[in-house]
DSSP file (Angstrom, degrees, kcal/mol; ACC not computed):
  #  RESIDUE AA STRUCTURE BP1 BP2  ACC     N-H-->O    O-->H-N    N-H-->O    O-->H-N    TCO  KAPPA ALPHA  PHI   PSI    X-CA   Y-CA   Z-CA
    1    1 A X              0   0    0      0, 0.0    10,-0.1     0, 0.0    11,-0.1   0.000 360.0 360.0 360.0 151.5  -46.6  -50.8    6.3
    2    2 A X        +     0   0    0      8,-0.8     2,-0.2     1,-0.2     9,-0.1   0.961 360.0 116.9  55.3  79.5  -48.8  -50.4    3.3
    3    3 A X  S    S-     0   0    0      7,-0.2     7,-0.7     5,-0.2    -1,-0.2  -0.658  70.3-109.9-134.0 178.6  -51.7  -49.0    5.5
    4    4 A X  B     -A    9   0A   0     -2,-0.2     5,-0.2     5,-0.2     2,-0.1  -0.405  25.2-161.1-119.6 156.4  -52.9  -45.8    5.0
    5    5 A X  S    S-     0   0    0      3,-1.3    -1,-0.0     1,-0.1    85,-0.0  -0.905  80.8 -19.2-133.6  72.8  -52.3  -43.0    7.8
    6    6 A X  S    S-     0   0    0     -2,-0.1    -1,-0.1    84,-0.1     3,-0.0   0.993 136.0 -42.6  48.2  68.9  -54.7  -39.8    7.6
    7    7 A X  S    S+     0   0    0      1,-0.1     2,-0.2    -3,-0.0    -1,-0.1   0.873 122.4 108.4  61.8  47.1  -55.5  -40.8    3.9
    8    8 A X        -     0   0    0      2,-0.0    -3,-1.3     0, 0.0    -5,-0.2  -0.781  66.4-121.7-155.6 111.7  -51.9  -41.7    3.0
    9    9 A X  B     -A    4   0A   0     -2,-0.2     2,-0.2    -5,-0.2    -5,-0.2  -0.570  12.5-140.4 -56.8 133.9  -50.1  -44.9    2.4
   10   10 A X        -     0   0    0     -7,-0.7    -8,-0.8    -2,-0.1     2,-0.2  -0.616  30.4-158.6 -12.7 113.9  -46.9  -46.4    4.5
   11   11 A X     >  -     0   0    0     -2,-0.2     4,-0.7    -9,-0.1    -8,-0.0  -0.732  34.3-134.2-100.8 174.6  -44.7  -47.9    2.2
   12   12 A X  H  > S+     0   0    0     -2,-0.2     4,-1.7     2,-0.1     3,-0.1   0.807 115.5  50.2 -54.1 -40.0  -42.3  -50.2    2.6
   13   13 A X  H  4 S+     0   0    0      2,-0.2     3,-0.2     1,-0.2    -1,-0.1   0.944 110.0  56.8 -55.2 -56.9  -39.8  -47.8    0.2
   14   14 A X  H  4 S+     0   0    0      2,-0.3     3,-0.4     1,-0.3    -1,-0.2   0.696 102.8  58.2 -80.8 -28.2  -41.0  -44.8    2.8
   15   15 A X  H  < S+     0   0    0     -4,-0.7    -1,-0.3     1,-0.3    -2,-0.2   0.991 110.1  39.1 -46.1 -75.4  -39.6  -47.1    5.6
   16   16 A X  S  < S+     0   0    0     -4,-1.7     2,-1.4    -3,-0.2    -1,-0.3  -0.052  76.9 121.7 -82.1  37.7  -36.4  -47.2    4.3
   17   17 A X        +     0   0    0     -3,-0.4     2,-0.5     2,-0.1    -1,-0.1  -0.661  38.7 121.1 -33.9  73.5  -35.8  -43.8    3.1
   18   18 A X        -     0   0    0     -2,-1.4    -3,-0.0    28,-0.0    -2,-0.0  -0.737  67.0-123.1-153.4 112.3  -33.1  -43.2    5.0
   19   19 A X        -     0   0    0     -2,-0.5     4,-0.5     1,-0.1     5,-0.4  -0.029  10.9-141.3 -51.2 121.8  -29.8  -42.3    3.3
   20   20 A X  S  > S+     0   0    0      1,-0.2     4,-2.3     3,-0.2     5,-0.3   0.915 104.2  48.4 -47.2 -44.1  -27.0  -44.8    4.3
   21   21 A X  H  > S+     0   0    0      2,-0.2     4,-1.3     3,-0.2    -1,-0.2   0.816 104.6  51.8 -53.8 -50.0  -24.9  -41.6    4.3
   22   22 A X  H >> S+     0   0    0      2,-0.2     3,-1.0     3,-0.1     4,-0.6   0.969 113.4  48.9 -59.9 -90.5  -26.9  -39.3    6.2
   23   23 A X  H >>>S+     0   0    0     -4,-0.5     4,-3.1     1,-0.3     3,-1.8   0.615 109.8  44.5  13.0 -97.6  -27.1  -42.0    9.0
   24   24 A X  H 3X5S+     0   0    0     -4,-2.3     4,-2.5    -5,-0.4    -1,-0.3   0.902 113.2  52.3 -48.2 -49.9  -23.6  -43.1    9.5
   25   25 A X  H <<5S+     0   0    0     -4,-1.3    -1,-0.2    -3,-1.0    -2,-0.2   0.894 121.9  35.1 -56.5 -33.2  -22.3  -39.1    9.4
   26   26 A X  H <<5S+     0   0    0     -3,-1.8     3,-0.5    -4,-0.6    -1,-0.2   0.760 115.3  57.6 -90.7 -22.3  -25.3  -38.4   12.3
   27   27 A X  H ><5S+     0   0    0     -4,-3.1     3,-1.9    -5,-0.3    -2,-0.2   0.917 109.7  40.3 -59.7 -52.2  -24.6  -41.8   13.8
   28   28 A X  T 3<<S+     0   0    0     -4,-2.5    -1,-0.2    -5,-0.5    -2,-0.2   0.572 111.2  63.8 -84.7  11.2  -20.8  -40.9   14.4
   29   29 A X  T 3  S+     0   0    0     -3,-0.5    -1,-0.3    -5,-0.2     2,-0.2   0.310  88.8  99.6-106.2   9.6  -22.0  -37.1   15.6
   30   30 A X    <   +     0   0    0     -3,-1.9     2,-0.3    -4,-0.1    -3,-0.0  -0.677  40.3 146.6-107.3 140.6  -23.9  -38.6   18.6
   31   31 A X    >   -     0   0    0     -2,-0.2     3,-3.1     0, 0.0    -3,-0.0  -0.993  52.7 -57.8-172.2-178.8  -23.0  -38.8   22.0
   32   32 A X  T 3  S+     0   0    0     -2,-0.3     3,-0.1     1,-0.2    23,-0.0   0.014 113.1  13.0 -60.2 158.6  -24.5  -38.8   25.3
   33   33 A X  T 3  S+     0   0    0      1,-0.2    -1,-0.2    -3,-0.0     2,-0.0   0.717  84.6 162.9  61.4  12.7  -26.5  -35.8   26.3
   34   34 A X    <   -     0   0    0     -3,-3.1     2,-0.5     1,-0.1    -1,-0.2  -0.409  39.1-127.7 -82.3 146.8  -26.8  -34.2   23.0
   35   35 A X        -     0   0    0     -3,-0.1     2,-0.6    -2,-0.0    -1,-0.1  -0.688  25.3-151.6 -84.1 132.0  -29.1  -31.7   22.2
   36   36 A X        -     0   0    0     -2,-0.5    -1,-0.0     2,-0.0     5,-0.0  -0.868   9.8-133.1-129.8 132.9  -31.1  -32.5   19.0
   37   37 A X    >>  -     0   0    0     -2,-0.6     4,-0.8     1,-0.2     3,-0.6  -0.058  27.0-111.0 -72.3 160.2  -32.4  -30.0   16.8
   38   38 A X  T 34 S+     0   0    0      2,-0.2     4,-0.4     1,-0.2    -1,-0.2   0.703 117.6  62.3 -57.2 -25.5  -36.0  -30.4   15.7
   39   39 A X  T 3> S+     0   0    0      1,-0.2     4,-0.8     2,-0.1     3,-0.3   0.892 101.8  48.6 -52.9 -46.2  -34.9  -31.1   12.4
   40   40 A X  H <> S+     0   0    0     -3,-0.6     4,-1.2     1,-0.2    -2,-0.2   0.492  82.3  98.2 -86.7  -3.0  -33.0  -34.4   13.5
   41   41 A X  H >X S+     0   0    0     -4,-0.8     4,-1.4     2,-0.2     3,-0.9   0.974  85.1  42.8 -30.8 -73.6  -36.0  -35.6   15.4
   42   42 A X  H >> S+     0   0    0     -4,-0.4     4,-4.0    -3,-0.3     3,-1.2   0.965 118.9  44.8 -30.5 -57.4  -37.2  -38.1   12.4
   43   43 A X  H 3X S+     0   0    0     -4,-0.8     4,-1.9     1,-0.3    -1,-0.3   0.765 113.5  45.3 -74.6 -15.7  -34.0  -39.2   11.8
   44   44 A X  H << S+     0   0    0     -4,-1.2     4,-0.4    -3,-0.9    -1,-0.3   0.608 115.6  48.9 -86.0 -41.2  -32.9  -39.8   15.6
   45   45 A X  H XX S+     0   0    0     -4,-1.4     4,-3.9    -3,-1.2     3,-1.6   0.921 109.3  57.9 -83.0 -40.5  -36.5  -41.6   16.2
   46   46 A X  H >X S+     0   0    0     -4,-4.0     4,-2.5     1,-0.2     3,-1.1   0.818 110.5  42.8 -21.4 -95.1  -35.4  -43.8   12.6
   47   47 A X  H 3<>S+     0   0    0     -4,-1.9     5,-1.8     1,-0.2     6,-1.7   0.498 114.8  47.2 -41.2 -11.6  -32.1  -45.0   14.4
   48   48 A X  H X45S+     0   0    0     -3,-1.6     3,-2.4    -4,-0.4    -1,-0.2   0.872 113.8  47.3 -83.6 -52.4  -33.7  -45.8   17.8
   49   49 A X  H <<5S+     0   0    0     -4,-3.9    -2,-0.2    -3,-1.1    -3,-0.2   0.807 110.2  53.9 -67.9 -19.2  -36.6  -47.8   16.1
   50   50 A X  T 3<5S-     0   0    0     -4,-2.5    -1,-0.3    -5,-0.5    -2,-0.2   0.309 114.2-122.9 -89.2  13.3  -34.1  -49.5   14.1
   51   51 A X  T < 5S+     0   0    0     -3,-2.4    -3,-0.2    -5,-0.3     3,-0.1   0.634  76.6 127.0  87.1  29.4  -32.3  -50.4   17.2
   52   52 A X  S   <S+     0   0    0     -5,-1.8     2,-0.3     1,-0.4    -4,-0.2   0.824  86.2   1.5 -75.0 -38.6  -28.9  -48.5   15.8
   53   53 A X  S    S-     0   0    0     -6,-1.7    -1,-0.4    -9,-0.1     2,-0.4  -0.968  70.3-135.6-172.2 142.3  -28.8  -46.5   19.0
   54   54 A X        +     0   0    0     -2,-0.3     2,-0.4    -3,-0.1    -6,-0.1  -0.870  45.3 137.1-123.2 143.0  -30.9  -46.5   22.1
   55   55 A X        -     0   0    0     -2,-0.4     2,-0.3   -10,-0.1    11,-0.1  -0.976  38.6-139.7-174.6 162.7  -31.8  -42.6   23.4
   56   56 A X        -     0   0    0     -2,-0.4     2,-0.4     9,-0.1     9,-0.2  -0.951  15.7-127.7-134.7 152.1  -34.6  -41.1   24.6
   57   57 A X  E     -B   64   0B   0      7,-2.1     7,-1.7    -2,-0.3     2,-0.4  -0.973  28.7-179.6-130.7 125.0  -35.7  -37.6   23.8
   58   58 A X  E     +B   63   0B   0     -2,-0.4     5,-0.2     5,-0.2     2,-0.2  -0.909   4.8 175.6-128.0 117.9  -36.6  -35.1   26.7
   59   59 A X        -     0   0    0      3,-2.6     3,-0.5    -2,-0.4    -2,-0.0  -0.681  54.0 -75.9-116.7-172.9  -37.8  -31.3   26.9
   60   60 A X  S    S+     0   0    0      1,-0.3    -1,-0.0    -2,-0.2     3,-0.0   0.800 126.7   4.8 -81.9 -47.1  -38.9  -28.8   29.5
   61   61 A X  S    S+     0   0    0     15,-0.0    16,-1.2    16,-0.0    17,-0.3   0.367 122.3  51.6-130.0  13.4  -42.3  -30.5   29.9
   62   62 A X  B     -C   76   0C   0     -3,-0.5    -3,-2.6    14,-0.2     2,-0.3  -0.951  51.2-162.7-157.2 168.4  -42.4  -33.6   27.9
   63   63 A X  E     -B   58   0B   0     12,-1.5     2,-0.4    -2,-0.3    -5,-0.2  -0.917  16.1-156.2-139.8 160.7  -40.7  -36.9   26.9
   64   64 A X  E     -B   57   0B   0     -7,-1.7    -7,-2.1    -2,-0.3     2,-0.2  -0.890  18.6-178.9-137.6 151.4  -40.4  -39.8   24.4
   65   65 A X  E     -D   73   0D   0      8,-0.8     8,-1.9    -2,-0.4     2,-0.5  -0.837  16.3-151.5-123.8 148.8  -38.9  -43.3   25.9
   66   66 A X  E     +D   72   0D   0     -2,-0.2     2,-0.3     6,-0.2     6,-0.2  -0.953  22.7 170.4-121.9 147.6  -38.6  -45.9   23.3
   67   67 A X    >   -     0   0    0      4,-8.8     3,-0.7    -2,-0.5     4,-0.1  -0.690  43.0 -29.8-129.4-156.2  -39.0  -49.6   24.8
   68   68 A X  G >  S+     0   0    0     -2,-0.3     3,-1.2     1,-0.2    -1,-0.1  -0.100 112.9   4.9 -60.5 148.8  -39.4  -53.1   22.9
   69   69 A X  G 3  S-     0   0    0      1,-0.3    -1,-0.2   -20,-0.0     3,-0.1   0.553 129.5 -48.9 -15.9  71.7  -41.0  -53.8   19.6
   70   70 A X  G <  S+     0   0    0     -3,-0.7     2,-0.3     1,-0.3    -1,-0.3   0.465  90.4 150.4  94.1  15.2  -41.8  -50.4   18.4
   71   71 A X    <   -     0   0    0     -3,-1.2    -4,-8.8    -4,-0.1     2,-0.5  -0.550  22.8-175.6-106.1 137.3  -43.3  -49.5   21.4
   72   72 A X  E     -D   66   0D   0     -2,-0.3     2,-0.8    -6,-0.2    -6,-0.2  -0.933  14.2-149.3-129.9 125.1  -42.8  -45.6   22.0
   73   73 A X  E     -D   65   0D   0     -8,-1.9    -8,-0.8    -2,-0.5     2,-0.8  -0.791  12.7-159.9-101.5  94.4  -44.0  -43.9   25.4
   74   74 A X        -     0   0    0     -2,-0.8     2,-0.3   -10,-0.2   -10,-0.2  -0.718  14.4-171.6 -47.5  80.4  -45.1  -40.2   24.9
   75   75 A X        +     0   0    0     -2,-0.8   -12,-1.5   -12,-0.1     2,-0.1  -0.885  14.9 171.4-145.7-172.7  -45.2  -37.9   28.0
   76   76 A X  B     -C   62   0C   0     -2,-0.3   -14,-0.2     2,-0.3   -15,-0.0  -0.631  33.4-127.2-123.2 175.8  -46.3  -34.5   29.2
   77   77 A X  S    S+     0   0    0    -16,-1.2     2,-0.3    -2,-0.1    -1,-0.1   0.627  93.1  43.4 -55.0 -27.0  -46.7  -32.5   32.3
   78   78 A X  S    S-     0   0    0    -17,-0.3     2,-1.0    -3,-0.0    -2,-0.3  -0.732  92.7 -99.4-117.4 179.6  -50.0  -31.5   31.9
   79   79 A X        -     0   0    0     -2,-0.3     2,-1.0     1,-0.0     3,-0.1  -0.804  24.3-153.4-100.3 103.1  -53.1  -33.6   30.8
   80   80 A X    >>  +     0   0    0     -2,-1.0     4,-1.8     1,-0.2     3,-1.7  -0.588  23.7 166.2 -54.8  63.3  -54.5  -33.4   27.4
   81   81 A X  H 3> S+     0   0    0     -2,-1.0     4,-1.6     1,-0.3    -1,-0.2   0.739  82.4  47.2 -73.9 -37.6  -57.9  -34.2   27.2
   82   82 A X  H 34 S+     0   0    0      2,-0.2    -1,-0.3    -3,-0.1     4,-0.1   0.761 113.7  42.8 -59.2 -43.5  -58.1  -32.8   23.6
   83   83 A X  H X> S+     0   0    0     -3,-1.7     3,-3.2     2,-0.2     4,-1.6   0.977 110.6  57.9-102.5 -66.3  -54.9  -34.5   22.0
   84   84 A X  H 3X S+     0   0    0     -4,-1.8     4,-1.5     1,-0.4    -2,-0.2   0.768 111.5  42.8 -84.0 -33.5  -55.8  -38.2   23.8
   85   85 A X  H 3< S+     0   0    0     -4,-1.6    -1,-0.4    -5,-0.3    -2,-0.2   0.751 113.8  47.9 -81.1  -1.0  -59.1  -38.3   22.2
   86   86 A X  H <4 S+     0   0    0     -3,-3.2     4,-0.4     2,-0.1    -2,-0.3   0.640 115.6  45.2 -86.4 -24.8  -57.6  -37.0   19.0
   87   87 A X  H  < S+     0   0    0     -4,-1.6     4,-0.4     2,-0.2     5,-0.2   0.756 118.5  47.5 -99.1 -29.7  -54.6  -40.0   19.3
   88   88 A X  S  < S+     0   0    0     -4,-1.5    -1,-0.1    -5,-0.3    -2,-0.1   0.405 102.6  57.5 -82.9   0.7  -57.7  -42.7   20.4
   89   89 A X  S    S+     0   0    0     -3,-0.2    -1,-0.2    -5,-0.1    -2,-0.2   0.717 101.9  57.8 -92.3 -18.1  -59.7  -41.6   17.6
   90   90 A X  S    S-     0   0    0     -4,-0.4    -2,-0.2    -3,-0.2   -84,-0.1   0.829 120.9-107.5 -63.8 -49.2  -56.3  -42.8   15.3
   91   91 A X  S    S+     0   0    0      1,-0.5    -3,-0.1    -4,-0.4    -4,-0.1  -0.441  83.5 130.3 117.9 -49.2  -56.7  -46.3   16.8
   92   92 A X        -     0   0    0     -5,-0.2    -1,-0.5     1,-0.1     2,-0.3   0.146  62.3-107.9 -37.6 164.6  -53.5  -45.7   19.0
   93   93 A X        -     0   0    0      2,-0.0     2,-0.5     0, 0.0    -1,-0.1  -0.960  17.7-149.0-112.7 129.5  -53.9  -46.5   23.2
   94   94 A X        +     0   0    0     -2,-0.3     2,-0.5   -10,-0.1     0, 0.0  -0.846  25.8 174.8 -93.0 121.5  -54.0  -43.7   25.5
   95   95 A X        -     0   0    0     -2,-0.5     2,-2.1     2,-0.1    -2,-0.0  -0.925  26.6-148.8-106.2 116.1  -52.3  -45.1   29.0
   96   96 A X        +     0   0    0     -2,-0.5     2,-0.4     2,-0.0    -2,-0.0  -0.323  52.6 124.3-111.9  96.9  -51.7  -42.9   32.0
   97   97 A X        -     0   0    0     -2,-2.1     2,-0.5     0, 0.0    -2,-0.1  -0.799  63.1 -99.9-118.2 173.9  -48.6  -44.7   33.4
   98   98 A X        -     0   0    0     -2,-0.4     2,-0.4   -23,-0.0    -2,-0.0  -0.896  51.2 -87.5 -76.4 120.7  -45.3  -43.8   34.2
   99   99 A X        -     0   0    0     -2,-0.5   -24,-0.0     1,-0.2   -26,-0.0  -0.233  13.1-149.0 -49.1 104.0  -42.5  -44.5   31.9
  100  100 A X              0   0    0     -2,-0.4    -1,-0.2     1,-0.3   -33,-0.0   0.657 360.0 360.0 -71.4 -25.9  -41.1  -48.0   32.5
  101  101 A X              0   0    0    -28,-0.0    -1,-0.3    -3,-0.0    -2,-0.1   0.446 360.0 360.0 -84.3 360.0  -37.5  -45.5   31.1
C-alpha cells in the first residue's frame, strides 16, 4: 500500500473497500465447488487474501492457488512468453513450478 501500480496509487482506504454487507451475503452464498462469475472474482480473491475463506479458482486451461502471506500462484496450459516478460517487467517473479495446491 501507498505505492503506485501502472501510474496509480494503492491506498490503504482502496484495501478495505469492501462492503461489510456485500461480504457476509457472498460469504454465506459460498460452498464447495461453486462456480464464480467473473464479476465475483475481485471479491472472492478479497476473502481468500483476507484469510475469510480458503478456495482456489480453476478454468478450462488455467488456475489461481493462493498459499501463505499473499502469495498467489498463477497457471496456464500453454507458455506465455509475451505475458511473463510483461509481469517481470512489473517487478513481479516469473517461476515455472508446479503449484505447491
Amino acid at each position: 500500500m501507498g505505492k503506485s501500480f501502472n501510474n496509480t496509487e494503492f491506498t490503504f482506504e482502496e484495501y478495505l473497500d469492501l462492503s461489510e454487507t456485500e461480504a457476509k451475503e457472498f460469504y454465506d452464498s459460498l460452498n464447495n465447488g461453486m462456480l464464480i462469475g467473473a464479476e465475483k472474482i475481485g471479491l472472492v480473491t478479497k476473502l481468500i487474501l483476507r484469510e475469510m475463506v480458503w478456495g482456489k479458482l480453476v478454468g478450462d486451461s488455467s488456475f489461481i492457488h493462493f498459499g501463505y502471506d499473499y502469495y498467489m500462484y498463477f497457471g496456464f496450459e500453454k507458455d506465455l512468453k509475451n505475458a511473463r516478460k510483461s509481469i517481470e517487467n512489473t517487478g513481479l517473479f516469473v517461476e515455472n513450478i508446479r503449484s505447491p495446491y
